[in-house]
Every structure is written in C-alpha cells, then in structure tokens.
Phi, psi and omega in degrees: 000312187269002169299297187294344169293323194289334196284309172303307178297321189319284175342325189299295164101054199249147175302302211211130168269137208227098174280150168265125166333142319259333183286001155304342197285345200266332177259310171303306182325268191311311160318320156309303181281335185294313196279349134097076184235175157254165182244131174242163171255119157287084188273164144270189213305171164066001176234029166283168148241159203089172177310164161220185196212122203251147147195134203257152196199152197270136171250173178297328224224347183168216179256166150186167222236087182274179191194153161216162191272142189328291182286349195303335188257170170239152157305140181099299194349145170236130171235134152290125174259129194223122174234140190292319245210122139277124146240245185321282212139322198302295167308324180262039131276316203306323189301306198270022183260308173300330162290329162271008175258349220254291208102051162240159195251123176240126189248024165185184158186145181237119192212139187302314191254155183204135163244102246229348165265016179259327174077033178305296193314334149334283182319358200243142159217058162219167167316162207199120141230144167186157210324299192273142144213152200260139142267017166196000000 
C-alpha cells in the first residue's frame, strides 16, 4: 500500500505531506520519511499545540474547524494532502483552502478509500487519486 501511495504521490513532486486527522496520520508519516519530505498535522480545533492557523467550513449539519500549527507551512512550500477516507469531500477541501491561506501550493491529494457514490471528488479542486474505490 504505501509503495503504491509513493508512486502516486511522487508525481507530484512535494516539500511536505500533510495529514489529516487522524488516520491521515497513518498514511502521511510513514510516507514522509520513505520519501524523506517533511510532515505536518491537520487537526481539528484546540488540539495542536502553539499558535495556530484556524479555518472553519460548512458540514450538512453544522461547522467545523481544522487548524495547522502557524509555521509548519513555508510560503511556496508544494504540498500533498493524504487521508485514509473520501467520502464528501468537505474536510480535505476544508485542508486544502487552509494550507493556501498558509501560502502553500497545493498540488495534490491522495486517500487509501474513495466512495465514489458520495461524489466527494467533485468537491476538490486539485488532483485526487486512491487505491480503492466503492460506487455504491
């Protein structure tokens, strides 16, 4: 699995891989050090520590909040956004609107699963790639 991630990602050509809480973490990590990039976290609010860089987004049901810590991006920096899971879409748009309010170019993202009947991948407006995908 993460042979076929690195392959995907690769292409990209990125400074730093960027997880999404948490089981992006699971993915981004290890991938970061094979590819010898740096790695940052998407948390949600309140649970980095230090300043933060906040951005709030609409869910079906109400908001919510991802947050990176203030320095973790350099202006420029090209970044992969990486999760286990596509479904809406709404948190890994919410990662990449906040890493280019960062000042980072972001140029891709990658998740092991895509549910490809939810139509998240609509929502994105960068490359998208992942292993799997469910249509129903």
């Amino acid at each position: 699995t993460m042979g076929r991630m690195a392959k995907l990602i690769g292409r990209h050509q990125p400074d730093v891989l960027a997880g999404i809480e948490s089981r992006g973490f699971l993915i981004a990590a290890p991938l970061a050090l094979t590819l010898g990039l740096g790695f940052i976290m998407v948390r949600k609010k309140g649970k980095l520590p230090g300043r933060t860089i906040r951005h709030e987004y609409a869910l079906e049901y109400g908001t919510d909040t991802v947050e990176v810590q203030h320095d973790a991006i350099h202006k420029g920096d090209r970044v992969v956004v990486l999760d286990d899971l596509l479904a809406t879409g709404g948190t890994l748009n919410a990662a990449t609107e906040l890493l280019r309010k960062m000042g980072a170019e972001v140029v891709g993202a990658a998740c092991l699963i895509e549910l490809a009947f939810l139509n998240g991948r609509a929502k994105l407006s960068i490359p998208f790639d992942s292993l799997v995908v469910y249509d129903q």
